[in-house]
Backbone bond lengths (Angstrom), bond angles and torsions (degrees), N, CA, C in turn:
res aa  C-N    CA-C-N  psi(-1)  N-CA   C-N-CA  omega(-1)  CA-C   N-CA-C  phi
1 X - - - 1.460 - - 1.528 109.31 -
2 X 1.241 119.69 145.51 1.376 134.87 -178.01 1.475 113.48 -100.83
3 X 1.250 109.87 157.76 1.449 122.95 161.23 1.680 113.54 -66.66
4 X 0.814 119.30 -36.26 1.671 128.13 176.10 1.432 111.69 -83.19
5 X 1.288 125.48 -43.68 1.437 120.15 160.78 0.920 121.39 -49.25
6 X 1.190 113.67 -46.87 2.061 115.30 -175.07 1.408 101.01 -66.88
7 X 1.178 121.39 -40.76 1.532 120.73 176.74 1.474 109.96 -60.32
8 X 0.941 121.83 -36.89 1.612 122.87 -171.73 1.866 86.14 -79.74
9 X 0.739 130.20 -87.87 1.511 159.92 -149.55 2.154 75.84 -42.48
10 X 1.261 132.47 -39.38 1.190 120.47 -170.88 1.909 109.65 -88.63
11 X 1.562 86.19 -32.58 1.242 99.30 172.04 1.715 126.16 -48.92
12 X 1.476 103.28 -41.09 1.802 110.28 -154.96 1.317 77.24 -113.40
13 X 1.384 140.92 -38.38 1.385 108.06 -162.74 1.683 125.25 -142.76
14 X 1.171 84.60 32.34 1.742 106.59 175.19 1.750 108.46 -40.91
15 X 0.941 109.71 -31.72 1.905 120.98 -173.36 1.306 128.80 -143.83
16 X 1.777 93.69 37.78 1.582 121.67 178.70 1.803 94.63 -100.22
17 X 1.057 126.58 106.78 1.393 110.35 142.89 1.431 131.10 -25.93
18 X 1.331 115.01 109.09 2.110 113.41 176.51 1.496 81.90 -68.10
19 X 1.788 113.51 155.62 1.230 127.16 156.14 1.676 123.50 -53.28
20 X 1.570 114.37 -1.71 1.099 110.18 178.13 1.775 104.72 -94.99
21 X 0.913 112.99 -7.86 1.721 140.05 -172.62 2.075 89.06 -78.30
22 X 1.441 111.26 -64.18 1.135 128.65 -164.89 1.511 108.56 -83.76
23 X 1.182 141.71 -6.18 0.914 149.94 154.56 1.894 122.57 -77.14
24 X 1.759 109.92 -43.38 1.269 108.30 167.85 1.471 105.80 -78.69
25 X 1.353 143.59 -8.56 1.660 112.97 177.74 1.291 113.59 -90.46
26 X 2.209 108.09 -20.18 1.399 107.39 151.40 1.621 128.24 -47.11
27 X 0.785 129.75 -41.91 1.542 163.25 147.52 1.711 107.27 -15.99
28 X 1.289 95.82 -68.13 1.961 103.25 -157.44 2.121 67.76 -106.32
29 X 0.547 142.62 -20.96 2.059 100.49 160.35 1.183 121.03 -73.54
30 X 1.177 114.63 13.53 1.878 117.48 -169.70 1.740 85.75 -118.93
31 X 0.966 103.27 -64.96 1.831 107.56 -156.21 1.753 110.60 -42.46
32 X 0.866 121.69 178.85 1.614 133.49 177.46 1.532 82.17 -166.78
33 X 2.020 79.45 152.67 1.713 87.40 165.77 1.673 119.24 -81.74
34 X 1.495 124.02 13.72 0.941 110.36 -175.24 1.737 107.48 -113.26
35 X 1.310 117.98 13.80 1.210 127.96 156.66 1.119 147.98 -64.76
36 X 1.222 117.22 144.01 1.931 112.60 -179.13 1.834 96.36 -104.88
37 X 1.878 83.68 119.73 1.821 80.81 -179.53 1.285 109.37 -112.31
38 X 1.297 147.06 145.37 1.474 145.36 161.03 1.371 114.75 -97.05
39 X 0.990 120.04 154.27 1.553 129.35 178.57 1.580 104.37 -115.29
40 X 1.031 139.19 84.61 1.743 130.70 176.72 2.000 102.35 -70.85
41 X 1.499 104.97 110.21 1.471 106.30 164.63 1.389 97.65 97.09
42 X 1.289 131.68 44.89 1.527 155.86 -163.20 1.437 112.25 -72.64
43 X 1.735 108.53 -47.18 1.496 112.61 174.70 1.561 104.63 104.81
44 X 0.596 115.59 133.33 1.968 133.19 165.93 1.505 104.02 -13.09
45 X 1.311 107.32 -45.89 2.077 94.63 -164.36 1.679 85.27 -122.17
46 X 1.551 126.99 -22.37 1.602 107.89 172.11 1.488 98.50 91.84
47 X 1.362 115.29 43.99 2.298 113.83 178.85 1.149 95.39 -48.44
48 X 1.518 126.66 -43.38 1.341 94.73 -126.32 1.710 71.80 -113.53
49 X 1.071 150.61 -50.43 1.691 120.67 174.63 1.209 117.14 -63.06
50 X 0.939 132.91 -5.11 1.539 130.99 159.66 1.548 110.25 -58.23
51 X 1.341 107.22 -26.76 1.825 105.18 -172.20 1.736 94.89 -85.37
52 X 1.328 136.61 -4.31 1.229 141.11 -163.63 2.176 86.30 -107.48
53 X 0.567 125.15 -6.88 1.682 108.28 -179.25 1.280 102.29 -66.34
54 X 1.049 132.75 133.24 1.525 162.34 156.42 1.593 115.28 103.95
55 X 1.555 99.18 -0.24 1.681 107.00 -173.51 1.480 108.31 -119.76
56 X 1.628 119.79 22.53 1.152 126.61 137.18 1.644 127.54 -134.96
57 X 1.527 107.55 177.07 1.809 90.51 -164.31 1.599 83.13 -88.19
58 X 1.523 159.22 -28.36 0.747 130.51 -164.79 1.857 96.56 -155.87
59 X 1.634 104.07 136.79 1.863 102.07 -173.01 1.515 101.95 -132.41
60 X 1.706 93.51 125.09 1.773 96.53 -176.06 1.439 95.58 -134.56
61 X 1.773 109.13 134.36 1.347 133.84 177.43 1.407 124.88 -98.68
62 X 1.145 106.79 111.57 1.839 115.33 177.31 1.376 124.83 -78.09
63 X 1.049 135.77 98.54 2.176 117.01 165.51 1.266 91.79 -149.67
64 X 1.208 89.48 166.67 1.548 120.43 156.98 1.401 147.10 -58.04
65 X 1.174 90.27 -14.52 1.752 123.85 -165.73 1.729 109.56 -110.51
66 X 1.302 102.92 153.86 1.461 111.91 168.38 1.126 138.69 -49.99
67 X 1.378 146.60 68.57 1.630 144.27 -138.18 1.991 86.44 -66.41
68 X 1.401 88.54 150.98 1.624 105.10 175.65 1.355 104.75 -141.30
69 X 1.449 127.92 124.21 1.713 120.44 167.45 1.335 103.10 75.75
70 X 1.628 135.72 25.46 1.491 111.11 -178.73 1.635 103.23 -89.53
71 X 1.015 115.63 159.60 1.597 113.16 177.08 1.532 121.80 -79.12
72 X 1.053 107.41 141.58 1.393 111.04 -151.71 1.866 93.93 -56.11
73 X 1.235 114.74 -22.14 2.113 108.69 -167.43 1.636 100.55 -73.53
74 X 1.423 113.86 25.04 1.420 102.42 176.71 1.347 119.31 -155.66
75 X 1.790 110.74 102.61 1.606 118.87 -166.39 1.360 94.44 -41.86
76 X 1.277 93.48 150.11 2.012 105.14 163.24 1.820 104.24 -119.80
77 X 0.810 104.53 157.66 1.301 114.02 159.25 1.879 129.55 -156.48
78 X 1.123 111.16 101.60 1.354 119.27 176.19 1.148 123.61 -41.47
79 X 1.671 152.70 105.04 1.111 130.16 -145.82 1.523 112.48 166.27
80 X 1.143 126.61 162.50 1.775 126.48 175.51 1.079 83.94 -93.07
81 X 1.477 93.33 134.27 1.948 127.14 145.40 1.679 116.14 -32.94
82 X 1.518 116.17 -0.02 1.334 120.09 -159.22 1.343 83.45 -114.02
83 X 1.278 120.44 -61.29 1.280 112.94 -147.35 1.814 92.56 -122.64
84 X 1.209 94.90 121.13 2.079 95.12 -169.61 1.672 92.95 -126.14
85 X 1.155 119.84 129.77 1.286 118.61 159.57 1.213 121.77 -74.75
86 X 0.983 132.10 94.23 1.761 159.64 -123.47 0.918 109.27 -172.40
87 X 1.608 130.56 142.91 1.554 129.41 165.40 1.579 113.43 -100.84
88 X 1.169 114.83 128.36 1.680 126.59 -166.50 1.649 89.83 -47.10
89 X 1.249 94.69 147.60 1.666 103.06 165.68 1.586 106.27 68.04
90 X 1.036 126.23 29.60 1.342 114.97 177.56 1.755 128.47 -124.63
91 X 1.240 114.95 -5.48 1.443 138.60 172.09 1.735 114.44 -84.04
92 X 1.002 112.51 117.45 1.428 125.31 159.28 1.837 116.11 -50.59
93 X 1.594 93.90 -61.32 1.417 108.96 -152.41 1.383 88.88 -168.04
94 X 1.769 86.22 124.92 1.603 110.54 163.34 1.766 110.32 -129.67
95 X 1.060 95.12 149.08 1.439 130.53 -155.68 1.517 116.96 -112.00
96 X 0.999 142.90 105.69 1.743 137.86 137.68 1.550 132.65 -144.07
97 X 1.288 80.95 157.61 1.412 95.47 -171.18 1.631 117.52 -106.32
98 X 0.897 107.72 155.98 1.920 113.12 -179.26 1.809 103.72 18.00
99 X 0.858 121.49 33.95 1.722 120.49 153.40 1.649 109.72 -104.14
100 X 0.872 160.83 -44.91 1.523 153.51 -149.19 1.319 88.81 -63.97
101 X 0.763 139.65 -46.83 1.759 137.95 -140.59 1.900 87.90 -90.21
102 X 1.480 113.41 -16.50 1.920 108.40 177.58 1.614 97.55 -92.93
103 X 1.396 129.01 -19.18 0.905 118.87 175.34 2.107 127.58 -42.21
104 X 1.602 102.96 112.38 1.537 102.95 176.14 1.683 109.84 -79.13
105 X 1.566 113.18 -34.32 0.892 112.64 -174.27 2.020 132.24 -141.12
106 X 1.815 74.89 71.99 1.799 90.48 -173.02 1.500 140.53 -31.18
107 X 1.563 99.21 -32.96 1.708 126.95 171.34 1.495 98.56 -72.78
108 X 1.283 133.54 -49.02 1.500 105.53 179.87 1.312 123.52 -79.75
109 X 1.469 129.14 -19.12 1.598 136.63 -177.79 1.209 82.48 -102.08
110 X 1.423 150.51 90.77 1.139 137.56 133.85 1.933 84.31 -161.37
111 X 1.089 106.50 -24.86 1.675 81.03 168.87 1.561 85.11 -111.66
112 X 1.331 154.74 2.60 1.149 116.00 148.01 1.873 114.84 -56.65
113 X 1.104 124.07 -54.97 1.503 130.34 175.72 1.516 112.98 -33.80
114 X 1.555 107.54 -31.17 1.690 106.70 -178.18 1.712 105.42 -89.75
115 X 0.907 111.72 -17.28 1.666 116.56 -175.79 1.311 105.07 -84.93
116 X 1.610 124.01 -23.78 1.786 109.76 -179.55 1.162 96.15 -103.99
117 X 1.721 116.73 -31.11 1.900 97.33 177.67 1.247 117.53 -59.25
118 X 1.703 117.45 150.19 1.620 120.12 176.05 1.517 94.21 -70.80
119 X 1.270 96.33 173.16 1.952 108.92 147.21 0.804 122.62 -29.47
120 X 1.626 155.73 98.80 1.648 149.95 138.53 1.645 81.13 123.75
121 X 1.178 141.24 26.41 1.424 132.92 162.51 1.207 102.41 -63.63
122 X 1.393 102.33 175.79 1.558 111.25 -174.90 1.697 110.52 -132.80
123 X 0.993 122.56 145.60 1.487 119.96 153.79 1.368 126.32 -118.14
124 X 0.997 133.13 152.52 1.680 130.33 -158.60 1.895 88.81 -149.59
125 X 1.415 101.25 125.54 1.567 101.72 145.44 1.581 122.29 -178.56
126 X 0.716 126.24 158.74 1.636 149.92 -142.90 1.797 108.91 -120.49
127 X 1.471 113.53 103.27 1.434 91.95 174.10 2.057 80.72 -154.91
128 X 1.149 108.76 -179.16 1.237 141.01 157.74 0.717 137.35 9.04
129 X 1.870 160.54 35.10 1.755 120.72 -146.68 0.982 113.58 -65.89
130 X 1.382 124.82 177.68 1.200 143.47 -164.45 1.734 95.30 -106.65
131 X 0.958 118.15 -46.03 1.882 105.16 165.89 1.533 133.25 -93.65
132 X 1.440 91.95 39.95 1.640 114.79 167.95 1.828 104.84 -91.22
133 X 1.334 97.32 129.65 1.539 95.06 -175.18 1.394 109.70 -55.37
134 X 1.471 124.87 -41.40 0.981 134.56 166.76 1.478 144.44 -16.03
135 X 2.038 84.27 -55.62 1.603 105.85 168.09 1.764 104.19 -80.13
136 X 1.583 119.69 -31.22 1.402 88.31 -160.59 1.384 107.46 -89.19
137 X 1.596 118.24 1.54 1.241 109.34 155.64 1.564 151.61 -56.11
138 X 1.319 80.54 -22.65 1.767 119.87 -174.65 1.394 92.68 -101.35
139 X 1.451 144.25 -35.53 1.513 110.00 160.13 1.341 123.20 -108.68
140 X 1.501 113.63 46.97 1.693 125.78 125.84 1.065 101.39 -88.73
141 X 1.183 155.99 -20.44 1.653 131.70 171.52 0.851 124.84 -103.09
142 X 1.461 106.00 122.63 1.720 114.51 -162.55 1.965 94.38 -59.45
143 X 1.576 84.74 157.56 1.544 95.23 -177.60 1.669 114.70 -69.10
144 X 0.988 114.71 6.65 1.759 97.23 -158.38 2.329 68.79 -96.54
145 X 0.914 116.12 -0.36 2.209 89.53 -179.52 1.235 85.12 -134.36
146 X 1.864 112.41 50.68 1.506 101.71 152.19 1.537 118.38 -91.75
147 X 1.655 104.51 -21.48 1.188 94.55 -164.70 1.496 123.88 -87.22
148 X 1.215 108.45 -8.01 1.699 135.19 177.87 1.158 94.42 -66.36
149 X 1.602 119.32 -57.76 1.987 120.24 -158.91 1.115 101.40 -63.51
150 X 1.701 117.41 -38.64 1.714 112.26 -167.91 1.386 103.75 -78.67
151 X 1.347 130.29 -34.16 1.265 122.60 162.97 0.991 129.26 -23.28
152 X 1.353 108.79 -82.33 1.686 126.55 162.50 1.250 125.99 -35.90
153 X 1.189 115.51 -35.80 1.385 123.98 -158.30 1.732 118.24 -106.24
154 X 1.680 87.11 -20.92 1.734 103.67 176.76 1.528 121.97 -129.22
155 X 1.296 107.46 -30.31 1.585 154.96 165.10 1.767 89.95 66.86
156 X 1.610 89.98 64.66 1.320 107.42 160.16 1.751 112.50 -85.32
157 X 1.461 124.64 128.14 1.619 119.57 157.03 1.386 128.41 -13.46
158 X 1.141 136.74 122.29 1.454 117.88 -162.68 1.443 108.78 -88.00
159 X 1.316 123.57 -14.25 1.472 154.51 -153.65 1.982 79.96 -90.66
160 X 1.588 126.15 -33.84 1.401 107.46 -169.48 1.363 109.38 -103.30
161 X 1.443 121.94 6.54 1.419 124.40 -179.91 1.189 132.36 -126.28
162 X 1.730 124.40 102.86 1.016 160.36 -141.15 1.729 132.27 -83.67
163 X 1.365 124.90 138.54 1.345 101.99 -176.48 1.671 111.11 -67.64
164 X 1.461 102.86 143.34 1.571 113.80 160.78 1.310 127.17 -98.17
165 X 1.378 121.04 170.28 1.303 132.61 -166.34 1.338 120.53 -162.20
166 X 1.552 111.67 -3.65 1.856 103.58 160.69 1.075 110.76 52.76
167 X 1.472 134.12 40.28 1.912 96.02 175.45 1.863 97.53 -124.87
168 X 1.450 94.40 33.25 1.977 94.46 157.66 1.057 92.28 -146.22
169 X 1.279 147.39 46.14 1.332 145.73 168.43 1.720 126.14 -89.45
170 X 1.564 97.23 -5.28 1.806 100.07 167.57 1.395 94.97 -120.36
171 X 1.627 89.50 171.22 1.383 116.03 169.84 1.362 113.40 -44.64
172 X 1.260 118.36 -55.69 1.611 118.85 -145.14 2.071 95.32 -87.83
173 X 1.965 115.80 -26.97 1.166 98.76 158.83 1.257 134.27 -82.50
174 X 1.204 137.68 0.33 1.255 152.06 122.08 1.409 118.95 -21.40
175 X 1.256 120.25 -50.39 1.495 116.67 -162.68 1.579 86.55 -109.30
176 X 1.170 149.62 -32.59 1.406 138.26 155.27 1.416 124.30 -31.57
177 X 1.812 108.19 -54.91 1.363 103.62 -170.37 1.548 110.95 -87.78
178 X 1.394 112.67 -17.63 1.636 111.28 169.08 1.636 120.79 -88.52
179 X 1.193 111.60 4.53 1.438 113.77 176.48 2.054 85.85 -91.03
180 X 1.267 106.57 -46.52 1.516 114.82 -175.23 1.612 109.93 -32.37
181 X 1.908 115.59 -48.85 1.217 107.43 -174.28 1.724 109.53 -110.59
182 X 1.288 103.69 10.30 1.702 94.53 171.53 1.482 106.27 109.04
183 X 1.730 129.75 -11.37 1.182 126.52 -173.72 1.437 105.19 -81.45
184 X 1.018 92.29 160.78 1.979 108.10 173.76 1.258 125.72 -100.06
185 X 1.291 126.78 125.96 1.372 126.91 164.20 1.352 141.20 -87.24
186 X 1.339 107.76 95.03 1.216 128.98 -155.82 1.983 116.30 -67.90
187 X 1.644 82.33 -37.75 1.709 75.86 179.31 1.465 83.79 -167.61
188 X 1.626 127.24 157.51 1.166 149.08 109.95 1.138 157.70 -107.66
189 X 1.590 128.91 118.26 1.104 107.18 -122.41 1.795 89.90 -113.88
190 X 1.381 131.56 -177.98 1.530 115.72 166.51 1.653 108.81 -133.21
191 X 1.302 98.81 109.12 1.787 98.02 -173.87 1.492 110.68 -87.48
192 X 1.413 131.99 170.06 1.262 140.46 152.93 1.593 132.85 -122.74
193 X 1.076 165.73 168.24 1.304 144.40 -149.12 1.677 96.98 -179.56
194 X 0.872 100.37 -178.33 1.805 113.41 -166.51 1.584 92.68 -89.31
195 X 1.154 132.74 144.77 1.949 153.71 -119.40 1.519 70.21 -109.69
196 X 1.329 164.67 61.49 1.348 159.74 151.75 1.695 103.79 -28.75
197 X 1.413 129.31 -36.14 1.481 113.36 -166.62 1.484 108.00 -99.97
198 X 1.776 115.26 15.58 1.157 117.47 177.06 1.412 100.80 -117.33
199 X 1.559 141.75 3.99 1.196 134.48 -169.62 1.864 104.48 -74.48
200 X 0.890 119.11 23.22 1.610 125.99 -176.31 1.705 112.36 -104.99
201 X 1.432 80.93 -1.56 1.979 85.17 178.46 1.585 105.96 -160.20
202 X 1.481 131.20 125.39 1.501 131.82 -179.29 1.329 113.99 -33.28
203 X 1.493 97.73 -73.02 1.765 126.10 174.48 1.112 99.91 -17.89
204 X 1.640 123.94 -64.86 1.137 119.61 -132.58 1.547 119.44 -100.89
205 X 1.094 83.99 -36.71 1.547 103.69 150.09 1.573 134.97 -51.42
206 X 1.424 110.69 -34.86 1.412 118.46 179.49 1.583 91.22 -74.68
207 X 1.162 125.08 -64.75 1.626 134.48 -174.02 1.650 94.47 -34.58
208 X 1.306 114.77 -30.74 1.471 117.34 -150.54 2.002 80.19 -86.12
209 X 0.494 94.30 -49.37 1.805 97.43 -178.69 1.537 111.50 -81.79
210 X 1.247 117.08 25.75 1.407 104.71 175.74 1.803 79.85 -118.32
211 X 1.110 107.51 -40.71 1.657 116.70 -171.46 1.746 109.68 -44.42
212 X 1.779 95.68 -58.14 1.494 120.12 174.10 1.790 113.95 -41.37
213 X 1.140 111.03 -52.09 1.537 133.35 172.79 1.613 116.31 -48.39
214 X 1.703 109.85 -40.01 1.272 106.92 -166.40 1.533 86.02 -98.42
215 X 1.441 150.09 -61.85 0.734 149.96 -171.94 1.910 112.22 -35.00
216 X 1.079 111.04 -46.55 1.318 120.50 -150.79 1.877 94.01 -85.13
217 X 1.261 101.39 -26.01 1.505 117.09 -160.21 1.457 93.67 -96.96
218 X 1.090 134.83 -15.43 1.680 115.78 -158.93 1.790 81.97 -141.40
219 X 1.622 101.52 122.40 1.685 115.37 -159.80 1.952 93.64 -87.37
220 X 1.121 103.74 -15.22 1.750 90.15 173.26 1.540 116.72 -83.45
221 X 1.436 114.49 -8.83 1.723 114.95 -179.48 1.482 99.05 -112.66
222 X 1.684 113.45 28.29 1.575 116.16 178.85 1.793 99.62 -61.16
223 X 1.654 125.42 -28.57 1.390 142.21 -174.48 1.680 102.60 -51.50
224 X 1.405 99.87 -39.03 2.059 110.98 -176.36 1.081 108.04 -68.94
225 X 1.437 138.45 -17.35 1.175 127.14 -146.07 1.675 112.15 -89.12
226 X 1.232 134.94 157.56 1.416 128.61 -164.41 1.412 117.07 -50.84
227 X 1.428 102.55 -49.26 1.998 104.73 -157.87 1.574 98.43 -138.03
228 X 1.223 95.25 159.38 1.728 106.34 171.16 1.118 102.16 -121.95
229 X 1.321 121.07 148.66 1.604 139.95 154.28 1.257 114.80 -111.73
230 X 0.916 131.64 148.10 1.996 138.55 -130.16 1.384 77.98 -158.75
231 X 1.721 110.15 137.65 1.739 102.02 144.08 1.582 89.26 -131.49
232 X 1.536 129.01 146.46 1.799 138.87 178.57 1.548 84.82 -117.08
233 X 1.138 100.22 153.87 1.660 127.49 141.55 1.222 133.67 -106.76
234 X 1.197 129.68 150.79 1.777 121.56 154.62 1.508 101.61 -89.77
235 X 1.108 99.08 136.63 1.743 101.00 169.95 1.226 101.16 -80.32
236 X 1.438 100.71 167.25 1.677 116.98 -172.00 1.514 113.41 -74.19
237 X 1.473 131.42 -24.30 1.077 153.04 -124.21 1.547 126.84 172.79
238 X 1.187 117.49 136.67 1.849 108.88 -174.66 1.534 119.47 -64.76
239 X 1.725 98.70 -28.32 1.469 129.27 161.22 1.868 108.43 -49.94
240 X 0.960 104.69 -71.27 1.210 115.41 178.33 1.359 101.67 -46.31
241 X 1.147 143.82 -47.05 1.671 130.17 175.92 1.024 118.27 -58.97
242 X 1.152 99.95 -39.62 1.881 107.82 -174.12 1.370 109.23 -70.97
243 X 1.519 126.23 -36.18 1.480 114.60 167.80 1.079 110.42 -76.09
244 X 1.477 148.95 -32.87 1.373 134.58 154.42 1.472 118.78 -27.31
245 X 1.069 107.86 -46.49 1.676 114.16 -159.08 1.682 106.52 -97.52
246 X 1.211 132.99 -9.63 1.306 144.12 -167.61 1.712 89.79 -77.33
């Protein structure tokens, strides 16, 4: 990171919502406190359901990884996104953030997700597009020198950043694999955010915000834009799909 980036980066977007901003108020308009929410891909200590303790009736955390420091008001469970020891029908609302895009295998965590949500549950999550320059830069590089670039470039832990695989990262696989198990697609939305993997150089970064500008501003290159946020439903009923879809 630069001295001139941070200046720009305070400059253009001091009172821009990050998509992670726009993703939690998607988030808390769904939730009730009398919900069971899951987080699939939660993270070691669980930030961001940890900010959900006392504002749901019940909070359970999914990964792969070793939980460290989570608070005791929130089951954990170590485990694939595929296979969750979960009782069918029992989730309100599931939640994630920047995991879809690690997903190897979207067809099985996406009808696992329909088998623990109840009726009219919801899922919400936020990851990547696939026609963000960003991403297709990152899949020309093989994964084993991802975690060095993000280092450098974000000076994220390398130990927390994961191979990817893109294969729900557009619109149309999105609406493929949830038509696949019966969920509904309620909305997708296309966010953009400040050029974060260019803050390592002024130049490049400004370019990175001239890009951000046209993209965000001109509704036919809404496709360029960094990340999507998705919200699915389960319908209540098989009935209930069918009037959706009529």
């Amino acid at each position: 990171m630069t001295r001139w980036s941070e200046r720009l980066r305070e400059r253009f977007y001091t009172d821009v919502d990050h998509p992670y901003q726009v993703y939690a108020k998607k988030v808390d308009a769904i939730l009730t406190a009398q919900m069971v929410l899951l987080d699939a891909g939660c993270g070691r200590t669980a930030p961001v359901l940890t900010s959900y303790v006392g504002r749901a009736k019940h909070l359970i955390g999914v990964d792969l990884v070793d939980f460290v420091d989570v608070p005791d008001a929130i089951e954990t469970h170590r485990c694939d996104l595929a296979r969750m020891p979960v009782s069918s029908n029992s989730v309100d609302l599931i939640i994630s953030r920047s995991v879809f895009e690690h997903l190897q295998d979207p067809v099985s965590v996406y009808c696992e997700f329909n088998r623990v949500l109840k009726p009219g549950g919801h899922l919400v999550f936020l990851t990547g597009n696939m026609w963000d320059y960003g991403t297709l830069v990152a899949r020309a590089i093989p994964n084993k020198f991802h975690a060095k670039i993000v280092r450098w470039t974000e000076g994220r832990a390398e130990e927390d950043t994961f191979p990817t695989a893109y294969r729900t990262n557009t619109a149309s696989a999105i609406h493929r694999l949830a038509d696949r198990e019966g969920l509904i697609v309620e909305s997708i939305e296309y966010l953009n955010q400040y050029p974060n993997y260019l803050m390592f150089n002024g130049l490049f970064f400004l370019a990175g915000v001239a890009y951000e500008r046209i993209t965000s501003r001109v509704e036919f290159l809404r496709f360029l834009r960094g990340w999507l946020l998705v919200t699915l439903k389960k319908p209540v009923s098989v009935q209930a799909l069918e009037q959706s879809t009529a």
